[in-house]
Kinemage of the C-alpha trace (Angstrom):
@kinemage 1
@onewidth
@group {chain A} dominant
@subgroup {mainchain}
@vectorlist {calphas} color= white
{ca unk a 1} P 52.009 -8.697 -7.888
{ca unk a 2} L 50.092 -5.318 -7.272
{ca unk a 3} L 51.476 -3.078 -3.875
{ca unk a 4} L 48.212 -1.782 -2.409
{ca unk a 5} L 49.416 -0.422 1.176
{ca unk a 6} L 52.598 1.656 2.015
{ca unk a 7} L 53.397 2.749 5.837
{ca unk a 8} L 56.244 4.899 6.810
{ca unk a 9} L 57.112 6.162 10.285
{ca unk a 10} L 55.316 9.313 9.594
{ca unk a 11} L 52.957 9.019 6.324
{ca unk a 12} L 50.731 6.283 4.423
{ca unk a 13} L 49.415 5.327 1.568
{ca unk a 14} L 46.777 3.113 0.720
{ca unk a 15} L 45.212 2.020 -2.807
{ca unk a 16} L 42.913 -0.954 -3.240
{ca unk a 17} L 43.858 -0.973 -7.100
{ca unk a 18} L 47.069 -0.596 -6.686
{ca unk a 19} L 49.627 2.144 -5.764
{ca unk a 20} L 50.177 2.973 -8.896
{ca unk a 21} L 46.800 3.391 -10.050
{ca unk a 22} L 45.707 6.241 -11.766
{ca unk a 23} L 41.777 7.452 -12.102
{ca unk a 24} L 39.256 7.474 -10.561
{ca unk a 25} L 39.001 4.471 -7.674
{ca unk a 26} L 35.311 3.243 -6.885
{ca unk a 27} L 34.626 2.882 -3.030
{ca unk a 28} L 36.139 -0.673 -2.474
{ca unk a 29} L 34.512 -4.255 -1.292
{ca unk a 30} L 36.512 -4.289 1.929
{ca unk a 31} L 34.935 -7.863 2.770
{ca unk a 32} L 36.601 -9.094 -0.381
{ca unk a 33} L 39.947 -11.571 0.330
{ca unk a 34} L 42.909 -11.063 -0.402
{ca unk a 35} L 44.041 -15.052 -0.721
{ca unk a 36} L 47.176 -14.548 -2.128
{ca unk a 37} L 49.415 -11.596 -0.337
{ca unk a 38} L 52.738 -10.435 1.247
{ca unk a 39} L 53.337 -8.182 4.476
{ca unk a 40} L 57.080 -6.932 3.413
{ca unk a 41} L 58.600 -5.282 6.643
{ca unk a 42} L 62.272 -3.654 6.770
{ca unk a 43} L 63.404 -2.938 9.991
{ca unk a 44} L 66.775 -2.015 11.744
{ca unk a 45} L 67.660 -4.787 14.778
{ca unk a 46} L 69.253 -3.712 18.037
{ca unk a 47} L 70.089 -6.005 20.708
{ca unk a 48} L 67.417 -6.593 23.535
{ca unk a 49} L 66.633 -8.530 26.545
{ca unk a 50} L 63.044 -9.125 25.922
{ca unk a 51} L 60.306 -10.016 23.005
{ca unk a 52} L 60.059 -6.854 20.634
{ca unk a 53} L 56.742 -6.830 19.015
{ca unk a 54} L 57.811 -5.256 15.234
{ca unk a 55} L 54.204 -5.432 14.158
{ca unk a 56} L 51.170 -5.429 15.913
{ca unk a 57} L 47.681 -5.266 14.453
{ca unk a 58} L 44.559 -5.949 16.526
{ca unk a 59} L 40.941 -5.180 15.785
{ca unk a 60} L 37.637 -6.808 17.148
{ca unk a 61} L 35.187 -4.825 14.717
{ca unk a 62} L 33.368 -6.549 12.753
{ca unk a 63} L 35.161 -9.479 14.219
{ca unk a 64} L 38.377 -10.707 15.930
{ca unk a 65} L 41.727 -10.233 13.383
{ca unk a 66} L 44.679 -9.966 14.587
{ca unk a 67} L 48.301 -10.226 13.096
{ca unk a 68} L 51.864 -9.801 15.070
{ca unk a 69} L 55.382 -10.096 13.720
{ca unk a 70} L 57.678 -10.330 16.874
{ca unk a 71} L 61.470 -10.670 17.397
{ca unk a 72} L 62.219 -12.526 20.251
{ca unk a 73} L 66.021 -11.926 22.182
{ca unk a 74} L 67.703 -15.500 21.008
{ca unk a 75} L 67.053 -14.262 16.907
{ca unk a 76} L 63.914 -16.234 16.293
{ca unk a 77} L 60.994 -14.657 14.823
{ca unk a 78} L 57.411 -14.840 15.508
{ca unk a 79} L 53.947 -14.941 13.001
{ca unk a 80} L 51.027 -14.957 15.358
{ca unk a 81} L 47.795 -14.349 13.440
{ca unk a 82} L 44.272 -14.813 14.572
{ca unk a 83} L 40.565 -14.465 12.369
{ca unk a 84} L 37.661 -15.411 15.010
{ca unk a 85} L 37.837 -18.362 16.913
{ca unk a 86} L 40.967 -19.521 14.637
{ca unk a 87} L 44.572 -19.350 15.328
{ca unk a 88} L 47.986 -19.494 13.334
{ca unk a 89} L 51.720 -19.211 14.870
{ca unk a 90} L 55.077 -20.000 13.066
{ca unk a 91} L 58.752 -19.808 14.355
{ca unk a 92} L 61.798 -18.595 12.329
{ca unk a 93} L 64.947 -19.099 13.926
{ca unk a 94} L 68.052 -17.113 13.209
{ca unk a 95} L 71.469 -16.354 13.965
{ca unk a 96} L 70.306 -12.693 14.442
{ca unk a 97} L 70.912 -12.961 18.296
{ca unk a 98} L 72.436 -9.785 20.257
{ca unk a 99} L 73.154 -8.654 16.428
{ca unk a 100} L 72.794 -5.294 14.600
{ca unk a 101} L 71.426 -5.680 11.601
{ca unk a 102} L 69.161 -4.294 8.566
{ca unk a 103} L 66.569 -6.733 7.608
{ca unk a 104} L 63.759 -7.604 5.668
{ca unk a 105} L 61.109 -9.813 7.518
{ca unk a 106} L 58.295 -11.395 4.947
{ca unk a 107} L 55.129 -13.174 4.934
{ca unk a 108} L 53.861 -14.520 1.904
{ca unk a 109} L 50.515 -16.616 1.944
{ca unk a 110} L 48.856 -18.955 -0.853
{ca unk a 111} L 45.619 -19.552 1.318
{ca unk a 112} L 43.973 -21.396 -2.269
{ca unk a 113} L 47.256 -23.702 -2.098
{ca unk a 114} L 47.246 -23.819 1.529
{ca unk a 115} L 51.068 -22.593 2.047
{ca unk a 116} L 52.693 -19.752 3.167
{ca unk a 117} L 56.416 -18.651 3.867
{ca unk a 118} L 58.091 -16.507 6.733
{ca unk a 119} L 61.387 -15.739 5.557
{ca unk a 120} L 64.108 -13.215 6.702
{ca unk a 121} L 66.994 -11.634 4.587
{ca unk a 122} L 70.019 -9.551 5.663
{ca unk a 123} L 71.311 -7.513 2.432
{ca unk a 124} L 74.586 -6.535 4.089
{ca unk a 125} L 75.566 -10.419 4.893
{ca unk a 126} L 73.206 -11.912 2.366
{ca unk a 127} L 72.406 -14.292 5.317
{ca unk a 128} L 68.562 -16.208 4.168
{ca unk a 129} L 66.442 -18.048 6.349
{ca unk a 130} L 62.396 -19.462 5.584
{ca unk a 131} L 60.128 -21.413 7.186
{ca unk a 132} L 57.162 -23.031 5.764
{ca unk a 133} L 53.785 -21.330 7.077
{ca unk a 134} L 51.077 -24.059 6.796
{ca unk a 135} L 47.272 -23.229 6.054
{ca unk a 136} L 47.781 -19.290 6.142
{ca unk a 137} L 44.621 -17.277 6.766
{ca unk a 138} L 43.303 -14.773 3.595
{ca unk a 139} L 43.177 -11.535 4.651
{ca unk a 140} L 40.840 -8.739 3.779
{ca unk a 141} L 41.140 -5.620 2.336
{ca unk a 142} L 39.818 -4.064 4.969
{ca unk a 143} L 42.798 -5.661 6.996
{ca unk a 144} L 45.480 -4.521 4.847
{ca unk a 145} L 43.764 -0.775 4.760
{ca unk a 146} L 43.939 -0.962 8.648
{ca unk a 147} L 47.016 -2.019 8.786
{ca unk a 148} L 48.190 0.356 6.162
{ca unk a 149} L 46.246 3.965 8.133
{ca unk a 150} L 45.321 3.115 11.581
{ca unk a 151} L 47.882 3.836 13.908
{ca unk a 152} L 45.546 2.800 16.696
{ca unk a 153} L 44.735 -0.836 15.200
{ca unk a 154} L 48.564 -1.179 13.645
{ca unk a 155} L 51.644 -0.468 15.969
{ca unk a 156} L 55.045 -0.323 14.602
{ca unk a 157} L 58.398 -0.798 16.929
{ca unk a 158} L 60.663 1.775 17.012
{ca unk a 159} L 63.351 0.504 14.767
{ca unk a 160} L 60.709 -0.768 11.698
{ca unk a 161} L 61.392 1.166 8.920
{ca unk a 162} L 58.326 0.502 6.728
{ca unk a 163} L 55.749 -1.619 5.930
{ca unk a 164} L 54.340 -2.585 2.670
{ca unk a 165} L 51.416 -4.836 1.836
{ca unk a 166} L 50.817 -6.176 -1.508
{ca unk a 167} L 48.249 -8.771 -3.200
{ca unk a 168} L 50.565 -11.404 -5.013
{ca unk a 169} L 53.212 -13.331 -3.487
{ca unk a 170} L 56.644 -10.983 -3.453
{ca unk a 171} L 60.138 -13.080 -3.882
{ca unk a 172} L 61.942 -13.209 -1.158
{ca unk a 173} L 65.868 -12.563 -0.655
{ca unk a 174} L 68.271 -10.821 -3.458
{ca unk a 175} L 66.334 -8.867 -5.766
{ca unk a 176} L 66.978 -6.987 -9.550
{ca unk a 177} L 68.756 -4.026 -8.778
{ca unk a 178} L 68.855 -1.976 -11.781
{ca unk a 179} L 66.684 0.549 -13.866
{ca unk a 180} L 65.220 -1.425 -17.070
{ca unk a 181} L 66.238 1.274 -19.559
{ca unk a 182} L 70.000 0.871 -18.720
{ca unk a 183} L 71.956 0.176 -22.089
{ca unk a 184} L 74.429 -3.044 -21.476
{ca unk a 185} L 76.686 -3.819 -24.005
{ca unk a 186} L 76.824 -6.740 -25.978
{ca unk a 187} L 78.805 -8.314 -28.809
{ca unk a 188} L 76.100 -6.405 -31.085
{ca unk a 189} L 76.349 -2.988 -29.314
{ca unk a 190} L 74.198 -1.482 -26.317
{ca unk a 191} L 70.578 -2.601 -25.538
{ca unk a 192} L 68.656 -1.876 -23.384
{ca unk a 193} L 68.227 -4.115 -19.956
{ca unk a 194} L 64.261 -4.818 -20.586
{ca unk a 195} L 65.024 -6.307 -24.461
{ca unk a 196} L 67.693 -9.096 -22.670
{ca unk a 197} L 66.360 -12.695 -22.372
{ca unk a 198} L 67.346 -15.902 -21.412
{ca unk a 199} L 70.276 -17.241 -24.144
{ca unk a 200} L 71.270 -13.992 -24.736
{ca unk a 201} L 75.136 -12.643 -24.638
{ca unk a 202} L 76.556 -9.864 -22.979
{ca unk a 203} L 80.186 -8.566 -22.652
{ca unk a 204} L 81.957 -8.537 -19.772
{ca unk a 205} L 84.780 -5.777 -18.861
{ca unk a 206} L 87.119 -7.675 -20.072
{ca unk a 207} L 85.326 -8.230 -23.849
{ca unk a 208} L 84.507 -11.913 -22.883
{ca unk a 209} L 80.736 -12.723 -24.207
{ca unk a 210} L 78.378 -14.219 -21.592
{ca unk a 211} L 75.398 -15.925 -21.693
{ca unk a 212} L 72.273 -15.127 -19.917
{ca unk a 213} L 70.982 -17.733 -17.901
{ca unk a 214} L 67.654 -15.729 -16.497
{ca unk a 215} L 66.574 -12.355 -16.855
{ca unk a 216} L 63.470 -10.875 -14.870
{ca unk a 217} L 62.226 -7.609 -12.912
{ca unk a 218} L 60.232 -6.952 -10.135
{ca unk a 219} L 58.258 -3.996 -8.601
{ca unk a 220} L 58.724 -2.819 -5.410
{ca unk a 221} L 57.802 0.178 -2.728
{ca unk a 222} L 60.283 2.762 -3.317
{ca unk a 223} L 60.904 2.879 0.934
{ca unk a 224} L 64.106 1.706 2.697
{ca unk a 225} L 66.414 -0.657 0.722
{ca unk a 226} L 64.500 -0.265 -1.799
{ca unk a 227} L 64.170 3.783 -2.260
{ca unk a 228} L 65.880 4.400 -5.816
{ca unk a 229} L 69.245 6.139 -6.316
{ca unk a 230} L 70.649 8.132 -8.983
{ca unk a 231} L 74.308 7.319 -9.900
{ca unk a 232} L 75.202 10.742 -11.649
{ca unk a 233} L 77.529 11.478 -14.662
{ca unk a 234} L 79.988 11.429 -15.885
{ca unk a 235} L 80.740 9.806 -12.504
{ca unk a 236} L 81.923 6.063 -12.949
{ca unk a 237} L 82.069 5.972 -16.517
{ca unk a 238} L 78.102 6.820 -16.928
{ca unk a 239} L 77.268 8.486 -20.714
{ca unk a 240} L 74.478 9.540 -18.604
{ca unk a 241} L 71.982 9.417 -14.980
{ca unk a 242} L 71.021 5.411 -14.024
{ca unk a 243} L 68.768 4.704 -11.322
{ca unk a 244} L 69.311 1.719 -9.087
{ca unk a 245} L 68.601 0.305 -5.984
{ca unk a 246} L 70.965 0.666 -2.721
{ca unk a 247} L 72.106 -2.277 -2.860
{ca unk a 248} L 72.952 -2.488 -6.357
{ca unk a 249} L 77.086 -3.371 -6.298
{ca unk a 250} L 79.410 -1.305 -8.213
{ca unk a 251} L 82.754 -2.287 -9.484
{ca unk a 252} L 85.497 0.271 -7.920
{ca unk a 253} L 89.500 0.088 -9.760
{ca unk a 254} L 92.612 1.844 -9.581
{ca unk a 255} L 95.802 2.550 -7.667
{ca unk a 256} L 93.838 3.685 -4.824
{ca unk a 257} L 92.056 0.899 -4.508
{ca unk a 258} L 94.955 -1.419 -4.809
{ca unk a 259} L 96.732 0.838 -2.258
{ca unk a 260} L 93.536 0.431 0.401
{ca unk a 261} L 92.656 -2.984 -0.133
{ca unk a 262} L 94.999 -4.933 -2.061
{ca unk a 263} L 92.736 -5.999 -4.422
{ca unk a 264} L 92.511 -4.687 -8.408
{ca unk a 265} L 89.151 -4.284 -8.007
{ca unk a 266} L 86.461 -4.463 -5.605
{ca unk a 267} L 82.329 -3.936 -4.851
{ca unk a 268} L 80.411 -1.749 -3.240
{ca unk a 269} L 76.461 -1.273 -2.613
{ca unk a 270} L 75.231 1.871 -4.220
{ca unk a 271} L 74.190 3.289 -1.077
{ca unk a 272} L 77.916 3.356 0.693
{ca unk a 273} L 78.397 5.785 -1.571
{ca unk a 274} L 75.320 7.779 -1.302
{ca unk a 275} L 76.804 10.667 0.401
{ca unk a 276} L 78.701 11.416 -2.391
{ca unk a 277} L 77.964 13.510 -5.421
{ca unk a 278} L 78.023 10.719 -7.512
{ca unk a 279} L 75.102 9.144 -6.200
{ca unk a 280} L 72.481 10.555 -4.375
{ca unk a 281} L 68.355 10.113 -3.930
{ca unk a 282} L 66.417 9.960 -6.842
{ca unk a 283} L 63.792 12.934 -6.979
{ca unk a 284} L 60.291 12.638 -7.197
{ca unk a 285} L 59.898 9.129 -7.157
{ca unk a 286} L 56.484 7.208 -7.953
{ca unk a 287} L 55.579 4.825 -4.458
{ca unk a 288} L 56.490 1.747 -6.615
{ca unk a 289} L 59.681 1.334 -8.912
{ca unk a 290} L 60.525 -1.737 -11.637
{ca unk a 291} L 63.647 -3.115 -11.299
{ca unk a 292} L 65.433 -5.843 -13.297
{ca unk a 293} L 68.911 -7.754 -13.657
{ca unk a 294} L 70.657 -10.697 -15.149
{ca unk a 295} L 72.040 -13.555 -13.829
{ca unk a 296} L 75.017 -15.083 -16.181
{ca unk a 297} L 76.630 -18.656 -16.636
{ca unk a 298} L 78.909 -16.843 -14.727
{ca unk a 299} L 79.697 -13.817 -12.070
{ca unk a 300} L 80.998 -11.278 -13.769
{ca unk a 301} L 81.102 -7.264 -13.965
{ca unk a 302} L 79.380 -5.689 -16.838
{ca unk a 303} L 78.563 -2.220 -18.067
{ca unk a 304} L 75.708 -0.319 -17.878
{ca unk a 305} L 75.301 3.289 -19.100
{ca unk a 306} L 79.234 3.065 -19.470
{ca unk a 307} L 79.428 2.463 -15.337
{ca unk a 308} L 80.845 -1.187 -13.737
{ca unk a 309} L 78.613 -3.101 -12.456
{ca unk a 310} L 77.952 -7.011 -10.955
{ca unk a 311} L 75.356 -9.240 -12.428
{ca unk a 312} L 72.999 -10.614 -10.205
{ca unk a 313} L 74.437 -12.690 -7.380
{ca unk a 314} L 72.348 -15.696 -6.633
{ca unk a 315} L 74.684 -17.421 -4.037
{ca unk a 316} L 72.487 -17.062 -1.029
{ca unk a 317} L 69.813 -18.993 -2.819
{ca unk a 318} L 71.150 -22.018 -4.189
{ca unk a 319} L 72.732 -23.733 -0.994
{ca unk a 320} L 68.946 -24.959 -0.854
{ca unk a 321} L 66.413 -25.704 -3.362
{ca unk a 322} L 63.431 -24.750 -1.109
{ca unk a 323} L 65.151 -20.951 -1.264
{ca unk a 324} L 65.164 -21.012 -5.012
{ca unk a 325} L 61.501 -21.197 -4.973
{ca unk a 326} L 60.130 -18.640 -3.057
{ca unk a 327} L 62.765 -15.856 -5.011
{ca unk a 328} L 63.064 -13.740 -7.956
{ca unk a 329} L 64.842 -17.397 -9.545
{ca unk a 330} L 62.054 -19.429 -8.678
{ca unk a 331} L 61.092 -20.331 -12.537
{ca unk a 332} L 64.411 -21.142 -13.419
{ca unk a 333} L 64.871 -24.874 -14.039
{ca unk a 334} L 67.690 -26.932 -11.908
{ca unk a 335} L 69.896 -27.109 -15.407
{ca unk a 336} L 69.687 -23.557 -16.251
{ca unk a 337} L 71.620 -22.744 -12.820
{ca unk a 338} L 75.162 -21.078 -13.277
{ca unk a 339} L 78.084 -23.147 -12.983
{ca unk a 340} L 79.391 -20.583 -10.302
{ca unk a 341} L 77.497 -17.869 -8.034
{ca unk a 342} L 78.330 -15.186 -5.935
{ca unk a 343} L 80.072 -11.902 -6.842
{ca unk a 344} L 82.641 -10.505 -9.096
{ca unk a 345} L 84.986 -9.029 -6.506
{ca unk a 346} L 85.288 -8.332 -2.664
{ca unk a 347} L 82.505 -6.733 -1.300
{ca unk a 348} L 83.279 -3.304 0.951
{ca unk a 349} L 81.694 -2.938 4.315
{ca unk a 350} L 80.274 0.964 4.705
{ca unk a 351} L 83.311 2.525 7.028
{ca unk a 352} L 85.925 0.556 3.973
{ca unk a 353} L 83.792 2.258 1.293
{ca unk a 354} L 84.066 5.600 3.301
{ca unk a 355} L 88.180 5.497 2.879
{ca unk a 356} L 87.706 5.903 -0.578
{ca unk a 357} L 87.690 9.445 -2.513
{ca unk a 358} L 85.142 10.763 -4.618
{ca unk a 359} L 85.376 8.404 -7.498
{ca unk a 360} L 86.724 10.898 -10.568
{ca unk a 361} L 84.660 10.625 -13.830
{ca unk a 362} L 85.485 9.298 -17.146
């Protein structure tokens, strides 16, 4: 898919080729559709006693459009969208009620195939919920570039972190967390993440060859959850820098951790540690960033750049097939899934991860 519209608190961007475009950009068709397209919003949930409109975009010039994403007190969430004389609502229940939470609200439509998706994800509880949206409305570019720079036409709650607004369909739940030039190793050395494919082996940290079952990347903003980090070396193991996403797991061992948590080893999202000098913000970052994992016959922690990490954890998709299809998985046949998902180890909560010392290097 191509991201053309990026909205932060403060700042925008907009490009109808693409944000990552480079040239020269002729004056765009804003009439043209956009018939296939995703409004990705990440937004921070407090408790409240009343409707909470997260998005609200309303023109009447050169004719009635209007689109609103609203959270309503009992954790069911609103698409209300209207083009002229026609209208289009869908409901998304939750259990997001009274709840403080980090999520990512999306709305993918298909208007050619006639079907769209609302779907909500929670990274920190890996919590999923969809709904189908039938007979979405296109939108037009000059609707996505509104939505995208007028802060007039375009409100944004208080707690919405960004917007983005793409042409293509963007998966929906767990994503690819990792920089495609990481080196894994295999039984026949390092290679790098892009070169892996489906039937592939790599070694886990305990030498024991896995297969790949699926192995894919996908672009997103670089905003939010999203936003790269750089896990510094010789920090972790690392030969040298990897960038990943925040919610990238790493592997954690040693007596400390035994002593904390009575475990031998256990995960933690990248960004629980971003305080640290081990990992910290990437610098000067492009408004778009690739990033791609593996999923193996089995969960297991592998090494990239020398540093622990988990393979991609499926397990909030496949307790439904109808999830499978609208994420990052959704072109992996029924017989290809993994005998087992979910993660390698317990996963730390932000205040656990904070009882642990800077990791040492090496």
């Amino acid at each position: 898919m191509r991201w053309l519209g990026l909205r932060h608190r403060h700042d925008a961007i907009f490009g109808p080729k693409g944000l990552d475009h480079r040239g020269p950009v002729p004056p765009p068709d804003e009439d043209s559709l956009v018939t296939r397209g995703t409004v990705l919003v990440e937004v921070s949930l407090t408790p409240a006693d009343r409707p909470t409109n997260l998005v609200r975009y309303s023109v009447l010039d050169p004719w009635p459009a209007s689109l609103s994403l609203v959270h309503d007190p009992d954790g069911t969430f609103h698409l209300l969208m209207r083009q002229g004389p026609r209208h289009l609502s869908a409901a998304l229940r939750t259990r997001l009620a009274g709840r403080t939470d980090r999520v990512i609200l999306t709305y993918n439509w298909d208007a050619p195939r006639r079907r769209g998706v609302l779907g909500v994800y929670v990274p920190d509880t890996r919590e999923l919920w969809q709904t189908p949206v039938p007979n979405p409305f296109p939108m037009t570019l000059r609707d996505l570039g509104r939505m995208t720079r007028d802060t007039t036409a375009c409100r944004l709650a208080a707690g919405v972190c960004h917007v983005a607004l793409g042409q293509g369909t963007c998966p929906i739940g767990p994503m690819p967390g990792l920089d495609p030039t990481a080196l894994i190793t295999t039984p026949e050395g390092d290679r790098p993440l892009s070169a892996l494919r489906a039937g592939d082996r790599v070694l886990d940290t305990q030498g024991v060859p896995r297969r790949v079952r699926w192995a894919r990347s996908v672009t997103l903003p670089t905003a939010g959850s999203q936003a790269p980090l750089r896990l510094r070396a010789p920090y972790h193991g690392l030969g040298k820098d990897m960038i990943l996403a925040p919610d990238q797991r790493l592997l954690l061992s040693g007596s400390e951790v035994e002593y904390l948590f009575g475990q031998e080893r256990v995960s933690v999202p990248a960004r629980h540690l971003a305080d640290r000098y081990s990992v910290a913000p990437a610098s000067s970052v492009a408004p778009i960033f690739t990033y791609r994992q593996v999923l193996l016959d089995w969960p297991a922690a592998i090494l990239a750049n020398g540093a622990t990490v988990e393979s991609f954890d499926a397990q909030p998709l496949f307790s439904d097939a109808r999830l499978v299809s609208n994420s990052v998985l959704a072109d992996l046949p029924r017989a290809d899934w993994p005998e087992r998902a979910g993660g390698a180890a317990p996963v730390l909560r932000a205040f656990e991860a904070l009882s642990l010392k800077e990791p040492r290097y090496g």
